[in-house]
PDB file as gemmi writes it, atoms N, CA and C in Angstrom:
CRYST1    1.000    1.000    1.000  90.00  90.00  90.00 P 1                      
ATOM      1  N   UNK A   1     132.427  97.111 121.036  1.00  0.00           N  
ATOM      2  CA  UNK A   1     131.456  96.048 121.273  1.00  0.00           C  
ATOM      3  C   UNK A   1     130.434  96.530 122.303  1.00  0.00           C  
ATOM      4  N   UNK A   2     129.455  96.073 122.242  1.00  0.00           N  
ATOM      5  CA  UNK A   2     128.388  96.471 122.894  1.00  0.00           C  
ATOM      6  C   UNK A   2     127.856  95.785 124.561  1.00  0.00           C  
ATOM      7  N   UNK A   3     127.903  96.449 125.203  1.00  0.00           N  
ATOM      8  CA  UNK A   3     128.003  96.100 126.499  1.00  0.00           C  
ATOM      9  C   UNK A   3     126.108  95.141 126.871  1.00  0.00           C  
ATOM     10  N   UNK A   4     125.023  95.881 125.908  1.00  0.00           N  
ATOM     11  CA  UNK A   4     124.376  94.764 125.894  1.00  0.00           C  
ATOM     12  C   UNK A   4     123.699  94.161 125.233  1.00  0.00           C  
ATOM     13  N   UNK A   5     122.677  93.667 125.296  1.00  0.00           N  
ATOM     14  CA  UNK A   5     121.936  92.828 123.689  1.00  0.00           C  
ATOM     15  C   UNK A   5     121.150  93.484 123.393  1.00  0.00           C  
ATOM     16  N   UNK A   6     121.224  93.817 121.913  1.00  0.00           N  
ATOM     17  CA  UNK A   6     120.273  94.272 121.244  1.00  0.00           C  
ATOM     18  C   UNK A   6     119.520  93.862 120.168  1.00  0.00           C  
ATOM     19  N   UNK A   7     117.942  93.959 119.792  1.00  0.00           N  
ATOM     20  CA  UNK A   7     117.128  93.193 119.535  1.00  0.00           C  
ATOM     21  C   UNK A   7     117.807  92.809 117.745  1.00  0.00           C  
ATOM     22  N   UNK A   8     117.396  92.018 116.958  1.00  0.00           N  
ATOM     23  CA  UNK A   8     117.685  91.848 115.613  1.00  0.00           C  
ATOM     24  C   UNK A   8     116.253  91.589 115.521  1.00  0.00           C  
ATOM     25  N   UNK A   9     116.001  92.764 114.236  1.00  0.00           N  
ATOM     26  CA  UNK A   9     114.747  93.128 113.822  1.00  0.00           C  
ATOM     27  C   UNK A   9     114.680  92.589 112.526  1.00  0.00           C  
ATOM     28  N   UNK A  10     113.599  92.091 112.194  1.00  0.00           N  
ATOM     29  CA  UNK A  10     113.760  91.795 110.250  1.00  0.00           C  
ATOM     30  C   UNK A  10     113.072  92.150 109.640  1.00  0.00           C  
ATOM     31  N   UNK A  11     113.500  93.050 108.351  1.00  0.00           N  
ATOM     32  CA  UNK A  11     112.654  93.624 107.661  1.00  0.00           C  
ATOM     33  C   UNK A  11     111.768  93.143 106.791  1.00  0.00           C  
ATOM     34  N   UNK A  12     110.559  93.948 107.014  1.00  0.00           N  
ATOM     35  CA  UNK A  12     109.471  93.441 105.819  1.00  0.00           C  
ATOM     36  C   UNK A  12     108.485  94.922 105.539  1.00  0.00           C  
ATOM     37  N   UNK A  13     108.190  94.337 104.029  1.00  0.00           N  
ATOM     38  CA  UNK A  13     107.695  95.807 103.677  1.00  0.00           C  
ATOM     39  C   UNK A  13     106.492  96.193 104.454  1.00  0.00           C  
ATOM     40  N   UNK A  14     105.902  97.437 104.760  1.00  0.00           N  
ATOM     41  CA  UNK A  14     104.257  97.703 105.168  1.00  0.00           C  
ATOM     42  C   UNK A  14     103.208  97.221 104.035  1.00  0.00           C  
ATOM     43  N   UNK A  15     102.173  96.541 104.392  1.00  0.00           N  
ATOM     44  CA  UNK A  15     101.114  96.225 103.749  1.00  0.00           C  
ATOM     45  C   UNK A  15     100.631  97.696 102.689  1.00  0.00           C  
ATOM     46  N   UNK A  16      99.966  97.944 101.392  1.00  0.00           N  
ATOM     47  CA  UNK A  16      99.887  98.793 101.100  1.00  0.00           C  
ATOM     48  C   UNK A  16      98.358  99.452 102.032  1.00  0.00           C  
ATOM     49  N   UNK A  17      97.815  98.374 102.370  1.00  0.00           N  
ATOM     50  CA  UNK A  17      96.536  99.161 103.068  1.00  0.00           C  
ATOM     51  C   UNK A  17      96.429  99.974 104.509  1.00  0.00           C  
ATOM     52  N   UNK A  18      98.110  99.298 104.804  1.00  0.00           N  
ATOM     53  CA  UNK A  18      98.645  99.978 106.178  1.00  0.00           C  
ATOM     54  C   UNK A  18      99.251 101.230 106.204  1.00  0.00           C  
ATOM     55  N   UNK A  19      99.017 101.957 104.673  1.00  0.00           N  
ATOM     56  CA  UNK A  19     100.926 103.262 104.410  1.00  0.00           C  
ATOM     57  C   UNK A  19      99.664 104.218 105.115  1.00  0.00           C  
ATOM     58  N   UNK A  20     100.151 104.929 105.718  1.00  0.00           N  
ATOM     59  CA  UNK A  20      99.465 106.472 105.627  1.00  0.00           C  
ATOM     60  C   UNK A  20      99.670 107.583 104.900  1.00  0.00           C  
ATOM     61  N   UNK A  21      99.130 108.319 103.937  1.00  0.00           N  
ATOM     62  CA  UNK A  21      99.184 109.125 103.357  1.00  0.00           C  
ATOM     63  C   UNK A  21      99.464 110.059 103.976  1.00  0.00           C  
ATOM     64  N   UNK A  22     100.796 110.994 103.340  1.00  0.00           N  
ATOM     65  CA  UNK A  22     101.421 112.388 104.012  1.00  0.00           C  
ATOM     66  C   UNK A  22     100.428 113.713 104.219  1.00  0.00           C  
ATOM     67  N   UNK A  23      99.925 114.056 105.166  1.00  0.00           N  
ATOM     68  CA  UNK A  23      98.905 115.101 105.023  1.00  0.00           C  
ATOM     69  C   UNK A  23      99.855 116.578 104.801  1.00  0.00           C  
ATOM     70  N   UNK A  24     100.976 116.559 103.928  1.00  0.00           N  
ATOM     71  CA  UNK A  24     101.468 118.252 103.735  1.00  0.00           C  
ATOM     72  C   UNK A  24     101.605 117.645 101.741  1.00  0.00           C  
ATOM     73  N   UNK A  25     101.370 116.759 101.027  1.00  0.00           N  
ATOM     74  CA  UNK A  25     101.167 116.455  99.908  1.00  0.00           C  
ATOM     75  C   UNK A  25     102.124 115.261  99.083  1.00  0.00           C  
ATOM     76  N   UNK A  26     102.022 115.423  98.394  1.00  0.00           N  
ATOM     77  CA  UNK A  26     102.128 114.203  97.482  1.00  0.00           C  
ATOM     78  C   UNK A  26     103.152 114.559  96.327  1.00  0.00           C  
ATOM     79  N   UNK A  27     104.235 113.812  95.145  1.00  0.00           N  
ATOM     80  CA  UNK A  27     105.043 113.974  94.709  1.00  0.00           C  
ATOM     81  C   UNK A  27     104.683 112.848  93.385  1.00  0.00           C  
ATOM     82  N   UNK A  28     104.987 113.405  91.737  1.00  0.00           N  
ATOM     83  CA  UNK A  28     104.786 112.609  90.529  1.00  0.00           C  
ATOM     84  C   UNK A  28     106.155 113.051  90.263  1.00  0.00           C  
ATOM     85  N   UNK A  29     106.670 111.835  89.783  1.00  0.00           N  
ATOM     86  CA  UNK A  29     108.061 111.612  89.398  1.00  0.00           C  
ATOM     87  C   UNK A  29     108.244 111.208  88.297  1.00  0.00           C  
ATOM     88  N   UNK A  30     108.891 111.750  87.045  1.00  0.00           N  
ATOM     89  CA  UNK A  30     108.678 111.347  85.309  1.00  0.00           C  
ATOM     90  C   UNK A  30     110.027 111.223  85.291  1.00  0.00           C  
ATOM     91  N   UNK A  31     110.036 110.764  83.947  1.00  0.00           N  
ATOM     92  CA  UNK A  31     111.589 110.879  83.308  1.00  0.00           C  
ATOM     93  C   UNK A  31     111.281 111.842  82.424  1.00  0.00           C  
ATOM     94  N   UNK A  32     112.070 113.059  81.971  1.00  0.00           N  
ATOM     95  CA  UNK A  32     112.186 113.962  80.688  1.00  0.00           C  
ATOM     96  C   UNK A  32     113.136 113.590  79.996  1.00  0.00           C  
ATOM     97  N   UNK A  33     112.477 112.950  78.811  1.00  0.00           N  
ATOM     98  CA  UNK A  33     113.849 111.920  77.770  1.00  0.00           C  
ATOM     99  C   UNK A  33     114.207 113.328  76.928  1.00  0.00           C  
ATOM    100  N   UNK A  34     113.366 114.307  77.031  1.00  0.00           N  
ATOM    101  CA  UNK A  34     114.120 115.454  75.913  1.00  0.00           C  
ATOM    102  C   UNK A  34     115.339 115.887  76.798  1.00  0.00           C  
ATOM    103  N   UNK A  35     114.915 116.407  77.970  1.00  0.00           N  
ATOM    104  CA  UNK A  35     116.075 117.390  78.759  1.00  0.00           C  
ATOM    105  C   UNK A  35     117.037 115.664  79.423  1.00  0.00           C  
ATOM    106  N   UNK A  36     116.568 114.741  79.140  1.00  0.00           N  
ATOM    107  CA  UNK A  36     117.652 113.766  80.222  1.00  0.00           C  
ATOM    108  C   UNK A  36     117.699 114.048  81.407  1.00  0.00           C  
ATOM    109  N   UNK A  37     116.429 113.891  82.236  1.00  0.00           N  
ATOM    110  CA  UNK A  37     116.792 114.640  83.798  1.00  0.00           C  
ATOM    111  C   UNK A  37     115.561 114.215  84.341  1.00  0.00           C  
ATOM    112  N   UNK A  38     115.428 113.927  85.417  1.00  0.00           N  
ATOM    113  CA  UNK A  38     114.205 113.450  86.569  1.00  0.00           C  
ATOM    114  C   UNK A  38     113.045 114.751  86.737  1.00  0.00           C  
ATOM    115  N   UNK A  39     111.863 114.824  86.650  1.00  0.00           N  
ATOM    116  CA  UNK A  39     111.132 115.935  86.598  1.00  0.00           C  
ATOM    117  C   UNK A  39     110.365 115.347  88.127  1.00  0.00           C  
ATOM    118  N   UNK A  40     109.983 115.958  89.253  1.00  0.00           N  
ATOM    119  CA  UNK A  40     109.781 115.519  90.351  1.00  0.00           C  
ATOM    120  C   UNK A  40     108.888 116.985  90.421  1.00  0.00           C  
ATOM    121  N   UNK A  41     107.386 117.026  90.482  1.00  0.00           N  
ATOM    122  CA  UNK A  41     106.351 117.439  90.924  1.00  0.00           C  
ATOM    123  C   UNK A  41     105.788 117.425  92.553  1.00  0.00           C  
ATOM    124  N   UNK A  42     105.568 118.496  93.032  1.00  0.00           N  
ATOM    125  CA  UNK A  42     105.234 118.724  94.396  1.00  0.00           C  
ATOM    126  C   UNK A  42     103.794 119.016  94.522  1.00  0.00           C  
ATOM    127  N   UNK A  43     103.038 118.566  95.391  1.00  0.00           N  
ATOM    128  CA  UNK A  43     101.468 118.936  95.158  1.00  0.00           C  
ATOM    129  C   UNK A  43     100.887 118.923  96.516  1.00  0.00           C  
ATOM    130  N   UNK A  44     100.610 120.054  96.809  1.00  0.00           N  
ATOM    131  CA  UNK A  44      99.826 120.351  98.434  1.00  0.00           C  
ATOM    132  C   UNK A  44      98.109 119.798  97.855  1.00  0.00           C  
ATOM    133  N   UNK A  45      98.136 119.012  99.423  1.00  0.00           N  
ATOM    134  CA  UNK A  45      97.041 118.440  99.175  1.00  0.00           C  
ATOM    135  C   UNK A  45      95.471 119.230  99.195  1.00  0.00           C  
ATOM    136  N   UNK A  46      94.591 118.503  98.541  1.00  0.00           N  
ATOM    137  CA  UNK A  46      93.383 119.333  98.534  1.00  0.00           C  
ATOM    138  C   UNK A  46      92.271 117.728  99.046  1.00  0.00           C  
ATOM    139  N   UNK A  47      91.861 118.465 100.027  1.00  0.00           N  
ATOM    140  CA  UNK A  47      90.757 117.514 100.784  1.00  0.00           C  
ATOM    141  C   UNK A  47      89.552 117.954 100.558  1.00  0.00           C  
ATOM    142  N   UNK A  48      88.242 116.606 100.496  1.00  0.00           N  
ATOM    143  CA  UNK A  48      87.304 117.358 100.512  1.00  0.00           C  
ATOM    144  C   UNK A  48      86.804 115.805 101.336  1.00  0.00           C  
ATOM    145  N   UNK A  49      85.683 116.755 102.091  1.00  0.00           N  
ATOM    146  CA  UNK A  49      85.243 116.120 103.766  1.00  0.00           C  
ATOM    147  C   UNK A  49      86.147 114.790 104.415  1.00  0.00           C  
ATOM    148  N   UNK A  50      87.389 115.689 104.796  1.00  0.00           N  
ATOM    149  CA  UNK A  50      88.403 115.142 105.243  1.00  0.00           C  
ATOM    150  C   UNK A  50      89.231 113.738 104.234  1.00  0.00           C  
ATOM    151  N   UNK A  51      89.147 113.763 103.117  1.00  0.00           N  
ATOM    152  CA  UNK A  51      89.241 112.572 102.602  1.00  0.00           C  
ATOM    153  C   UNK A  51      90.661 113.681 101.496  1.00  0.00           C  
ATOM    154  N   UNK A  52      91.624 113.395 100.480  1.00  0.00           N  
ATOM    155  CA  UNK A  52      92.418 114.141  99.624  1.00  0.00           C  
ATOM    156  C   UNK A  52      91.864 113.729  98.694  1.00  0.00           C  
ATOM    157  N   UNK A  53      92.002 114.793  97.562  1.00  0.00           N  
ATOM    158  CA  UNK A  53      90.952 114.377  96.508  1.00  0.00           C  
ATOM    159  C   UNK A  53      91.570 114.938  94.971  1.00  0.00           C  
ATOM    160  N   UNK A  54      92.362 115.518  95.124  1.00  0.00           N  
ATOM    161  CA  UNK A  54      93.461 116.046  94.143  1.00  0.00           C  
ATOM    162  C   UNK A  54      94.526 116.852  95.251  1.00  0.00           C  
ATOM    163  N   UNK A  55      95.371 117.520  94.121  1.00  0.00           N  
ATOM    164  CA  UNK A  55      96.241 118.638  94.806  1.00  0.00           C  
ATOM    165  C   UNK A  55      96.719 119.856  93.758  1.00  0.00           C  
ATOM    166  N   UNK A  56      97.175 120.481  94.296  1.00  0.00           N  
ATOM    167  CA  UNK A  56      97.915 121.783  93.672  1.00  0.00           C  
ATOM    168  C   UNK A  56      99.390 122.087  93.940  1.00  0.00           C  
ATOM    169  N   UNK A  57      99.487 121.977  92.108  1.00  0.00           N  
ATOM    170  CA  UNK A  57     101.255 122.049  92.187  1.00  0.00           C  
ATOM    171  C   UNK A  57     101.723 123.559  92.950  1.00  0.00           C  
ATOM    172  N   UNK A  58     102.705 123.112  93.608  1.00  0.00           N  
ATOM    173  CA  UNK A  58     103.494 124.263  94.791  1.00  0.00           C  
ATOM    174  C   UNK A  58     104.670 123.913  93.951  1.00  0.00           C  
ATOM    175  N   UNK A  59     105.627 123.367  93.588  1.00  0.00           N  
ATOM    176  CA  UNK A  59     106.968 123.424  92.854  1.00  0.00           C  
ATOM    177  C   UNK A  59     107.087 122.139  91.891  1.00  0.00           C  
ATOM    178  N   UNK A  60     108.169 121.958  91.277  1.00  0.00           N  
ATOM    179  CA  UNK A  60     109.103 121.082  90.307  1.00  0.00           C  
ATOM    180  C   UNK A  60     110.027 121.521  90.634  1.00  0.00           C  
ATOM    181  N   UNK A  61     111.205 119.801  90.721  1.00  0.00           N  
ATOM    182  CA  UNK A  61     112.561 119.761  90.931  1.00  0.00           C  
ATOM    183  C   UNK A  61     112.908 118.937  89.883  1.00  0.00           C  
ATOM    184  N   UNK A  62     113.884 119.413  88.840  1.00  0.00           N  
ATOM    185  CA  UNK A  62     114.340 118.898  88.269  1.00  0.00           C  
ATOM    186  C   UNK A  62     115.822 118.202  88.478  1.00  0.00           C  
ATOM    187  N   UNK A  63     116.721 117.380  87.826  1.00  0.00           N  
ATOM    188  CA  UNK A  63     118.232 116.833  88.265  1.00  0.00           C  
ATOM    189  C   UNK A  63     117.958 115.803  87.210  1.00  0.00           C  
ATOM    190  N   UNK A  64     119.238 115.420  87.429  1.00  0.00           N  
ATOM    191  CA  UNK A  64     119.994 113.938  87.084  1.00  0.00           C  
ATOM    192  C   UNK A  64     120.316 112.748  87.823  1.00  0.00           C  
ATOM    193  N   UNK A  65     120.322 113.172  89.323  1.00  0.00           N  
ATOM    194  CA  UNK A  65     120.672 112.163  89.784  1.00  0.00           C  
ATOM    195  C   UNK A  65     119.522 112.606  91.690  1.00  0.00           C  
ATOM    196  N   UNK A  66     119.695 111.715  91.897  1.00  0.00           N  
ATOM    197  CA  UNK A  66     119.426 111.161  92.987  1.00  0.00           C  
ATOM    198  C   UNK A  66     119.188 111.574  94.469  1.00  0.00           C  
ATOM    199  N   UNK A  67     120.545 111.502  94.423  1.00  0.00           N  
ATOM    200  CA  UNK A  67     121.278 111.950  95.931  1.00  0.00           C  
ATOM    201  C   UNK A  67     120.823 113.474  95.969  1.00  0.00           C  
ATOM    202  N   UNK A  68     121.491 114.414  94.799  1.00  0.00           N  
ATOM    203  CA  UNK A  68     120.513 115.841  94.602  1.00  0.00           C  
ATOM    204  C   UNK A  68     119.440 116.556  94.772  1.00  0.00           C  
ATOM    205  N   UNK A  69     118.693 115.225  94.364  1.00  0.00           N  
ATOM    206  CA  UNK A  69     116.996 115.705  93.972  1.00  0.00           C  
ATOM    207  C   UNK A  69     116.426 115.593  95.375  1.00  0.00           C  
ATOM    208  N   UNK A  70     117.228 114.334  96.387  1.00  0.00           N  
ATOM    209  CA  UNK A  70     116.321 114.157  97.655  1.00  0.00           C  
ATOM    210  C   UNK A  70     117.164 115.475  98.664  1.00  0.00           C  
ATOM    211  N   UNK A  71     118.992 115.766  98.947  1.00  0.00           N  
ATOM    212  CA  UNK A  71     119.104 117.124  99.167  1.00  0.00           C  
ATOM    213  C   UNK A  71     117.761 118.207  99.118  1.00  0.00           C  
ATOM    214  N   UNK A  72     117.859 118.546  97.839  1.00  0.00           N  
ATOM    215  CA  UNK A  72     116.950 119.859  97.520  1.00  0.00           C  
ATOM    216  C   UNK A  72     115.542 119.488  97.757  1.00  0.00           C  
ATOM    217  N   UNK A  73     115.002 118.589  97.648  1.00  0.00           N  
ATOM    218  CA  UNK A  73     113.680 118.111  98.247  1.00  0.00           C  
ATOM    219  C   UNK A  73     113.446 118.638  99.387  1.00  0.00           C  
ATOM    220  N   UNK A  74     114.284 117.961 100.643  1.00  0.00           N  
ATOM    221  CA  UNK A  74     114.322 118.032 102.182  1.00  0.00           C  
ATOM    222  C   UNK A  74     114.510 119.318 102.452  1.00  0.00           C  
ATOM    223  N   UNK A  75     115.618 120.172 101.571  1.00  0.00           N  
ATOM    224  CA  UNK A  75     115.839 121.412 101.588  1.00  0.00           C  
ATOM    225  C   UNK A  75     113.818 122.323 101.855  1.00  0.00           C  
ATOM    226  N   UNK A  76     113.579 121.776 100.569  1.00  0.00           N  
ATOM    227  CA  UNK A  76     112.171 123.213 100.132  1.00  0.00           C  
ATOM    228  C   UNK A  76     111.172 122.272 100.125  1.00  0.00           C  
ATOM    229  N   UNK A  77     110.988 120.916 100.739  1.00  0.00           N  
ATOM    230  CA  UNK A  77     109.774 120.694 101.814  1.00  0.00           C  
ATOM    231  C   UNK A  77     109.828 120.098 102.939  1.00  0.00           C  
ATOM    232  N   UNK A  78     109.962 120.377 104.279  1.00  0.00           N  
ATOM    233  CA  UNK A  78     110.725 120.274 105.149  1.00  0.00           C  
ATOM    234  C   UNK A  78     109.768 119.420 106.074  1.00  0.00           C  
ATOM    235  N   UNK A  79     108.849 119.197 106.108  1.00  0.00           N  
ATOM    236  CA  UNK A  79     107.831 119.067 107.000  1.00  0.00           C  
ATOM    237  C   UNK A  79     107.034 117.823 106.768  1.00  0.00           C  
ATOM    238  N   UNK A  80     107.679 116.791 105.680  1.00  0.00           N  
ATOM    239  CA  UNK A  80     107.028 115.445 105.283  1.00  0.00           C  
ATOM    240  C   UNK A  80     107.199 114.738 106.443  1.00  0.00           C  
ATOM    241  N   UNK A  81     106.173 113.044 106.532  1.00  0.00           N  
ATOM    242  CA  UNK A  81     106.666 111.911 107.040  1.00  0.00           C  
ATOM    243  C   UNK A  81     107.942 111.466 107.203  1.00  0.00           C  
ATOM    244  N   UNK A  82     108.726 110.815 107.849  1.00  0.00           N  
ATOM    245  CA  UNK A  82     109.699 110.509 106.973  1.00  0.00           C  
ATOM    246  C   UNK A  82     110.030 109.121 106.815  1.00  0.00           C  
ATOM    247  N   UNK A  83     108.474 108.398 106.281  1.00  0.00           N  
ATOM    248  CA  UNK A  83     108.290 107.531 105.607  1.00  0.00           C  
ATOM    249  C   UNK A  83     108.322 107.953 103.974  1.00  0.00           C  
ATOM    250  N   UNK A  84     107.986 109.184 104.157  1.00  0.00           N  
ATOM    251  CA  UNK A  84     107.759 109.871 102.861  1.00  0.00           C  
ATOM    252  C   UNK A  84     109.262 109.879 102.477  1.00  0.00           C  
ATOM    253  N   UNK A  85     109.746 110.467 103.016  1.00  0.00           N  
ATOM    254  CA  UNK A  85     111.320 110.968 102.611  1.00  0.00           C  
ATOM    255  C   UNK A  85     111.825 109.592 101.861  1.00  0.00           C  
ATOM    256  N   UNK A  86     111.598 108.760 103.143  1.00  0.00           N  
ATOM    257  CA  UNK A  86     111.929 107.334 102.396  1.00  0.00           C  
ATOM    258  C   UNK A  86     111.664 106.881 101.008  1.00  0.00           C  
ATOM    259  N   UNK A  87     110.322 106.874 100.924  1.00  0.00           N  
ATOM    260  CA  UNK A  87     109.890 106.167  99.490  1.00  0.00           C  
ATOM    261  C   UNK A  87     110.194 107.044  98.479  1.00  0.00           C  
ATOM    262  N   UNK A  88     110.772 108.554  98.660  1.00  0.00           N  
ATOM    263  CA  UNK A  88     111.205 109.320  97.767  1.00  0.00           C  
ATOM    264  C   UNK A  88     112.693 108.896  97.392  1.00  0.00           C  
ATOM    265  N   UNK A  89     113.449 108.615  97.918  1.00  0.00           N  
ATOM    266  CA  UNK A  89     114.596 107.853  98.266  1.00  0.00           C  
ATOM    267  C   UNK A  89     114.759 107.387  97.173  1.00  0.00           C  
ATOM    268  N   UNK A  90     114.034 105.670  97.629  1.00  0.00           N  
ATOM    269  CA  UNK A  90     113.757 104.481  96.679  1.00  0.00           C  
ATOM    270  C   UNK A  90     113.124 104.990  95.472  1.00  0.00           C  
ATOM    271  N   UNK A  91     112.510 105.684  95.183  1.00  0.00           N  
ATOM    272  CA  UNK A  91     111.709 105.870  93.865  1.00  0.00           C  
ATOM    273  C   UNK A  91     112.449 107.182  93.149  1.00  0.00           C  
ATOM    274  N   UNK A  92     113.399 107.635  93.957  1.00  0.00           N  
ATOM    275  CA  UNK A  92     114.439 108.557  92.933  1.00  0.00           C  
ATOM    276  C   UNK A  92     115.739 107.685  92.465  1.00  0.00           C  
ATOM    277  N   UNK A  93     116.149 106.435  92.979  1.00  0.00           N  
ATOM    278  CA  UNK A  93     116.633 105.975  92.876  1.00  0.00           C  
ATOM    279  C   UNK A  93     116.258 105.305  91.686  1.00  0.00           C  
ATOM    280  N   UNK A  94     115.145 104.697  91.645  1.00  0.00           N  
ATOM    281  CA  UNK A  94     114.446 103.774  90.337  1.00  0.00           C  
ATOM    282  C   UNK A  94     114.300 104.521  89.303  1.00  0.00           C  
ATOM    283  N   UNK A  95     114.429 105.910  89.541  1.00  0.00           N  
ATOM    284  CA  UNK A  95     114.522 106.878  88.424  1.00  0.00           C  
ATOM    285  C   UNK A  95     115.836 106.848  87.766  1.00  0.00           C  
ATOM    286  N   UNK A  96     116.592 107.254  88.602  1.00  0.00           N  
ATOM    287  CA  UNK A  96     118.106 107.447  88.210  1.00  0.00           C  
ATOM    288  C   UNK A  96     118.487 105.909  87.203  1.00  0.00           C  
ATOM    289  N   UNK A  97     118.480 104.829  87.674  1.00  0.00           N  
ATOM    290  CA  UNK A  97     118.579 103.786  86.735  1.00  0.00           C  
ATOM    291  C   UNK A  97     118.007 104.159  85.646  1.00  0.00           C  
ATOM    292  N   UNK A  98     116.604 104.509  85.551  1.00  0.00           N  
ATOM    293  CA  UNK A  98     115.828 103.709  84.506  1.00  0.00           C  
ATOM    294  C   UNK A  98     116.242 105.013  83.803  1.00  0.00           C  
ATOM    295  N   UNK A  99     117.316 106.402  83.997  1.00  0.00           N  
ATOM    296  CA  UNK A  99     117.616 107.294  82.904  1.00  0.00           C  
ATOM    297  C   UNK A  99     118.675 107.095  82.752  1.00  0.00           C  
ATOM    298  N   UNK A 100     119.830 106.690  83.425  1.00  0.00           N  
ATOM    299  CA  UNK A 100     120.819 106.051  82.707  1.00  0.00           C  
ATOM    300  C   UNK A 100     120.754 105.305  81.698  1.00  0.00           C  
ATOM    301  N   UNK A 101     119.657 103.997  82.068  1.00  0.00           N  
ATOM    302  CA  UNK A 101     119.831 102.386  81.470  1.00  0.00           C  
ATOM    303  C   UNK A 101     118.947 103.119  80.200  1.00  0.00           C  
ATOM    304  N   UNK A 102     118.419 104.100  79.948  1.00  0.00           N  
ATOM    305  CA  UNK A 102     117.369 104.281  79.212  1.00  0.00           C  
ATOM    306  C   UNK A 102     116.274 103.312  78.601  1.00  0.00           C  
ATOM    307  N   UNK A 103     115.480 103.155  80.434  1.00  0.00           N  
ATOM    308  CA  UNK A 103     114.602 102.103  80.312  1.00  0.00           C  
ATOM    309  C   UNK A 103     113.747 102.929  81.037  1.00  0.00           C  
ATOM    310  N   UNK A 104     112.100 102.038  80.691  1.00  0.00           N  
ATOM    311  CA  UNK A 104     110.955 102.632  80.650  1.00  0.00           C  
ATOM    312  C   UNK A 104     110.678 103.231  82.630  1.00  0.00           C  
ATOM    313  N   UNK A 105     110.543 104.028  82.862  1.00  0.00           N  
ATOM    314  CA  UNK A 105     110.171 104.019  84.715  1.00  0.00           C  
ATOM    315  C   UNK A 105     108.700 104.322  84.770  1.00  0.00           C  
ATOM    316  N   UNK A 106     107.861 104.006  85.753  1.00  0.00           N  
ATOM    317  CA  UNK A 106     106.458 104.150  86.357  1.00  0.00           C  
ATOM    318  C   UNK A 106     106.853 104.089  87.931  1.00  0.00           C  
ATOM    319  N   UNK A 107     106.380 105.568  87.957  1.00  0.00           N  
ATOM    320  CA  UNK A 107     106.252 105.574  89.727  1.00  0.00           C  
ATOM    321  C   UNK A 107     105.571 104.653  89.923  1.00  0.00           C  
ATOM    322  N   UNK A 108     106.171 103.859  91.758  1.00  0.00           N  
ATOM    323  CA  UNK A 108     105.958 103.002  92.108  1.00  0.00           C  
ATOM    324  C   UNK A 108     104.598 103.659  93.585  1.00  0.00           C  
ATOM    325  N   UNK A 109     103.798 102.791  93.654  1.00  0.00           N  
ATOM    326  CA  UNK A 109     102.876 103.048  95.193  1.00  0.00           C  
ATOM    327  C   UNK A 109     103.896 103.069  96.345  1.00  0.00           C  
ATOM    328  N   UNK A 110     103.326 103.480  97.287  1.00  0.00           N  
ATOM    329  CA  UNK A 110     103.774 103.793  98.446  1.00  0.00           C  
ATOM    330  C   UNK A 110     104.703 102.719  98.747  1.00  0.00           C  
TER     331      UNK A 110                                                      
END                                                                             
């Protein structure tokens, strides 16, 4: 037990106009219904007058599940937000369902 009080915080999501975009790049997440497996795209960002404006693929991680894909993620890009890490989380997760349940997935915004 805890010797003193500590605050109770309640969660609520960030506004989308509040997320900050990761300045080491950005991640597209598919389902591959041929191979049955999460296809997870890595893309270093490309700015133009300070603004990102596309990117360039640096890797693909492929898997089945989840827990794996964010492992080897953290593994071979080490240097995200880790707000980022987060929403990779949640949105590998929404993957993993929607290839089990074999139902339709669309990456979700930040």
């Amino acid at each position: 037990m805890a010797d003193k009080e500590v605050p109770l915080i309640k969660a609520k999501k960030i506004p989308q106009k509040d997320v900050i975009l990761d300045p080491n790049g950005f991640f597209v997440i598919e389902i591959d219904r041929t191979h049955k497996e999460i296809r997870v795209e890595y893309y270093s960002n490309v700015y133009k007058e300070k603004r990102i404006v596309s990117g360039i693929l640096e890797m693909v991680f492929t898997g089945k599940k989840a827990e794996s894909l964010c492992d080897t993620i953290v593994k071979n890009v080490p240097n995200l937000l880790p707000t980022h890490y987060m929403y990779l989380g949640r949105e590998l997760q929404r993957a993993e369902y929607s290839l089990e349940k074999n139902i339709e997935y669309l990456q979700g915004g930040c």
